[in-house]
N, C-alpha and C positions, 0 to 999 in steps of 0.2 A: 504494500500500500504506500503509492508515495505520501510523503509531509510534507507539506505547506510548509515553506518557509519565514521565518520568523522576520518581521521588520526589525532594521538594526537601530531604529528610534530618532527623532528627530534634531539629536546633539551626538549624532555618532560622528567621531571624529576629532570633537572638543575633550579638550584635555585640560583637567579640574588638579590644582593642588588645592588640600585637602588639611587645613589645620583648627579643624573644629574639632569641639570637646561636648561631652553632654548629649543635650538634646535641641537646643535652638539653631546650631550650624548645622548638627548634620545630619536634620531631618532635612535641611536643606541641599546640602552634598547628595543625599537618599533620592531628592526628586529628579536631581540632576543624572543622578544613575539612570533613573527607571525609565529615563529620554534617552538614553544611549551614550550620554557621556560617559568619557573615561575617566576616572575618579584614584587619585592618589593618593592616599589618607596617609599624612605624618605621623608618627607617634612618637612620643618619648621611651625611652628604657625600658620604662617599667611599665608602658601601654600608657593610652589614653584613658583618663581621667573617669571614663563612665565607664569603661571596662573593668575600672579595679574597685569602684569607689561603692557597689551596692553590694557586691557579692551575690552577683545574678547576673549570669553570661544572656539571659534573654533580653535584660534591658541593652546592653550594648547591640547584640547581634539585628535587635527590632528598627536601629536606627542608623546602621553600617553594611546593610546588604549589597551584594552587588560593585562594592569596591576592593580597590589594591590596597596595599599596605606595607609601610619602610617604618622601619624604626629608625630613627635620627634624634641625636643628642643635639641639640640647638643652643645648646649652652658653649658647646665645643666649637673651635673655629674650623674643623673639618666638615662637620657635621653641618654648618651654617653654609659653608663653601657649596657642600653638596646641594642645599635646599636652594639657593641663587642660582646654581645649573639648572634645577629644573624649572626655575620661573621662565629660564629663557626662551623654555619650549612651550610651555603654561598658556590656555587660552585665558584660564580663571584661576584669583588665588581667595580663598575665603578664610576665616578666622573668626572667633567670637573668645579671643581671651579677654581676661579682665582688662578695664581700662589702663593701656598703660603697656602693658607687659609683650606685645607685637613689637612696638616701637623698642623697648630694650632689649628684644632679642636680635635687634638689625634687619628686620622685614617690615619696618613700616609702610604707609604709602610711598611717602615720596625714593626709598631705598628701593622697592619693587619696581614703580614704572617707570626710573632710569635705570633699570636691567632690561626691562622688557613694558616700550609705550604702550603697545597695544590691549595691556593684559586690561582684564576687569578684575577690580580691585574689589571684593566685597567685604561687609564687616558687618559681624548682628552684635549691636549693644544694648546695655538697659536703658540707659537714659542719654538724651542728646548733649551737644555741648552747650555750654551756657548752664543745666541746669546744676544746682544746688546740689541733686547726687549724679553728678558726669562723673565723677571717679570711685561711684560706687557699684560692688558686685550685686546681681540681678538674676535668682532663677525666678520660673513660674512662679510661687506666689507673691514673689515681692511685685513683679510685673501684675500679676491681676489686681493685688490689694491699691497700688499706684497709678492704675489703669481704669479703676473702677468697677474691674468685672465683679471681687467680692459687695459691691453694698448694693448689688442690685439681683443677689443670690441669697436667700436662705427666707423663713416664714417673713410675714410682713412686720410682725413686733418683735424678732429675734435678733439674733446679735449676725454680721457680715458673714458668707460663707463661702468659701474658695471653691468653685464650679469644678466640676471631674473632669471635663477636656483642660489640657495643657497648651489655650490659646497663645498664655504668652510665649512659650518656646517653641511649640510644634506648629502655631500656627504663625510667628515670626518667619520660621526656616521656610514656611509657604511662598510667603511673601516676599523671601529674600531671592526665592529659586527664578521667583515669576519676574523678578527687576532683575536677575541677570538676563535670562534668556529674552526681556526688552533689549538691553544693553549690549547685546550681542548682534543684534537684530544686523542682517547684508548695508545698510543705507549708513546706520551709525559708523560700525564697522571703514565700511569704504571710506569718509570723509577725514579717517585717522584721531578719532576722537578718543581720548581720556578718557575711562568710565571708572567712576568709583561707587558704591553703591553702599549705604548705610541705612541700617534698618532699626529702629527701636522697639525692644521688646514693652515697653509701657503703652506705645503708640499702638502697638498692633493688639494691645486688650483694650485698649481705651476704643478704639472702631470697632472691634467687634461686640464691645459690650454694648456702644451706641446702638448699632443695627438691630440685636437681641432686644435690647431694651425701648427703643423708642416709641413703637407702638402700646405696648401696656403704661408706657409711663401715659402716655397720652391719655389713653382711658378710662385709667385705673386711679395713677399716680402712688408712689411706692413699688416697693418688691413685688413683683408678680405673683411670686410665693407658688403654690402647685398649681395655681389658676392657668388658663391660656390667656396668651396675650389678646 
């Protein structure tokens, strides 16, 4: 019986460095896989941060399908050497370290696209610059509680409650996957444009929790609580 063969996806051929951690970059890196990009996940030593830090290979493995894998010491100037080789080739470089910590490892923006103009530079943060916590670290509930998604979840007299999807990480990485794959877009590309792309994990609960919420606030006003909107 022949097989129908497999589409090779619509980023096949693009070539992804890969130094996300967690869950808000590399559910990002994960959509870019499942489009056919080629995906090169860095790791430290001792692996990447989600891989060692729950003691449950499923939470790693649910958000790094589909990609390659080097282990490189970044702290080492070989190691560093190595990872500037491959921005040369690099369509895209992504990152979601704490604030701060890309730029001392010597990959920051401006250090990456004088290696390579063309790259798309992306980066998921908690909060933008300017604010009051730009230099603070940011998983999912600090993002929804900052975002709003907690005070417009739990009964309507009860106290704020952190929603069971992880909008601020996994639905950040969404949105980070869908502003590269703009930013790659043939038109941009040809004109030799820059692209750098910044995403805010606070921002991307604060719209989602607006869209969820607008309608009941409208009719109701307060917590929707188990009602529908």
């Amino acid at each position: 019986m022949a097989m129908t063969p497999v589409s090779p996806g619509c980023l096949a051929g693009i070539r992804v460095l890969d130094l996300t951690q967690f869950e808000a970059g590399t559910t990002c890196t994960e959509a870019l896989a499942w489009m056919g990009a080629d995906i090169a996940k860095v790791e430290p030593p001792r692996g990447e941060a989600g891989r060692t830090g729950f003691g449950d290979a499923f939470y790693f493995m649910m958000y790094n399908a589909n990609k390659r894998s080097i282990t490189v010491n970044l702290k080492e100037e070989r190691g560093l050497a190595l990872v500037k080789e491959m921005v040369k080739k690099a369509d895209v470089f992504t990152e979601n370290f704490a604030p701060g910590a890309v730029e001392r490892l010597g990959l920051g923006h401006d250090v990456v696209s004088a290696i390579n103009p063309s790259i798309i530079y992306a980066q998921v943060k908690g909060f933008g610059a300017g604010s009051p916590y730009e230099n603070g670290l940011c998983f999912d509930p600090i993002a929804q509680a900052a975002g709003g998604a907690m005070s417009i979840t739990g009964e309507r007299d009860g106290r704020p409650v952190k929603p069971g999807p992880t909008i601020g990480d996994t639905g950040t990485g969404m949105l980070m996957a869908f502003s590269i794959v703009s930013a790659g877009r043939a038109p941009v590309r040809a004109a030799g444009c820059r692209s750098r792309c910044r995403i805010r994990s606070c921002i991307t609960a604060a719209a989602f929790s607006s869209l969820m919420h607008a309608p009941a606030r409208r009719r109701r006003g307060g917590r929707p609580a188990t009602t529908r909107p």
